[in-house]
C-alpha positions, 0 to 999 in steps of 0.5 A: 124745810120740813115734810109735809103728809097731806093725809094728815093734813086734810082740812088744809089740803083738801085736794090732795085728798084725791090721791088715795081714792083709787084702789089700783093704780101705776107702781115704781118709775111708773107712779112718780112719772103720774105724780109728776104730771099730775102737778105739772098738769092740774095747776089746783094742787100747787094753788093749793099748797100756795095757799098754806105758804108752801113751796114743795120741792121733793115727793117720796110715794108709799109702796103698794096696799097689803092686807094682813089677815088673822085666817086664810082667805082663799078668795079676794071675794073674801076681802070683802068679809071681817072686821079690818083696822085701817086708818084711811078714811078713803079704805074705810069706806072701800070696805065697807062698800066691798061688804067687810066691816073697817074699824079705826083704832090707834096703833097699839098693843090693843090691835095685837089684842083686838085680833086675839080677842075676835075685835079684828080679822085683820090689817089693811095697810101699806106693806112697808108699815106692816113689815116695819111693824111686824104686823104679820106676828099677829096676822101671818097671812098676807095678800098684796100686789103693786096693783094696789095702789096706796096713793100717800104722799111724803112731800119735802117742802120749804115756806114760800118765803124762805124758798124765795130767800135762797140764791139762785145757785142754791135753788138749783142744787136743791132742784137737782138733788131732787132730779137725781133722787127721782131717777133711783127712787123708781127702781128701788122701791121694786127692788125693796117691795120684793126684799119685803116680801121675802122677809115676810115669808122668811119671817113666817108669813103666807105671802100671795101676790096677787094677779092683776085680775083679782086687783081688779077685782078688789077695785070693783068690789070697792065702787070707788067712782061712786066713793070718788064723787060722793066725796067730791060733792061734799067737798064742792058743798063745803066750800071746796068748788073745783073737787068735782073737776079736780077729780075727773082730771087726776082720774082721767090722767089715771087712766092714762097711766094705767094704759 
């Protein structure tokens, strides 16, 4: 058993991909009850992961999208300006076509020193990985929403094999472990996105929660249907045939889920 992360996995898991592709989506109970369709619904995703001997029994979700920033920014018109470190190849290209600048680089001192030395403006990432990482000591002014959508998986998985070996009684309290840590996860991750944000401004930072116009603004600053199927076009031309159907799929249940 083993956890398995799709970002990092992107060759063998070309699909899972898709998931960070959408700058706004649901939060909480709300993004589960999507993910959990989503692999009821659209069979490619567990083929997928067929293919690789992998059986997934339990997914963990990231909190919502932060951008940590060196100045003030008045605007979400002015997320599209600047130099921002981020890891996603999915945000790259949001900022690059929302008019800001992405730059990849390893977390490290260095980005402490980047955003000292004019390198980086700022820090586009999950608000748990910037709290946890004090990304605020280096870039005090934070805007964040659970508007905004991050899209990471954390799937707990087991080999096809192994998963097969098990009695039948073992195979069910795994399955209602898994049930019992869906109905809490929903509500604790609300409680804990906000606890963050307290210790953000406990901490010094200038936290502004962002309404759900201005992320949507963000959403279409980004053009991210047309990232959506330039991506999937390249998938189908390198092999992967089913992306561009796959993507209509996962985007159509998106918006139902945002209804």
């Amino acid at each position: 058993m083993d956890t398995v992360v799709p970002e990092y996995t992107a060759k063998e898991l070309p699909l899972h991909q898709i998931f960070k592709s959408f700058p706004v989506g649901p939060t909480g109970g709300q993004q589960l009850a999507f993910f959990r369709q989503v692999y009821r619904d659209v069979p490619a995703f567990t083929r997928e992961l067929a293919a690789q001997q992998v059986m997934p029994l339990y997914f963990g979700t990231g909190y919502p999208l932060a951008f940590f920033s060196k100045a003030a920014r008045d605007t979400v018109s002015d997320l599209g300006q600047g130099k921002w470190r981020t890891a996603s190849f999915w945000h790259q290209d949001f900022l690059r076509r929302s008019g800001a600048t992405p730059v990849t680089m390893p977390w490290s001192p260095d980005v402490a020193t980047a955003l000292g030395d004019g390198r980086l403006d700022g820090l586009v990432v999950n608000v748990d990985s910037g709290y946890l990482l004090k990304a605020h000591d280096m870039a005090p002014h934070v805007m964040v929403s659970q508007d905004l959508w991050l899209g990471h998986l954390y799937l707990v998985a087991m080999k096809q094999s192994v998963w097969a070996g098990l009695p039948l009684q073992d195979q069910q309290a795994l399955v209602r472990a898994t049930e019992r840590a869906y109905a809490a996860l929903g509500r604790v991750m609300d409680e804990s996105f906000f606890t963050q944000l307290d210790d953000l401004r406990a901490a010094g930072a200038h936290v502004r929660v962002l309404s759900r116009h201005e992320a949507l603004t963000w959403q279409g600053m980004t053009q991210y249907r047309s990232a959506q199927a330039a991506w999937a076009e390249q998938q189908r031309t390198q092999g992967v045939t089913d992306a561009p159907a796959v993507m209509e799929q996962v985007a159509a249940l998106m918006r139902e889920a945002l209804r």
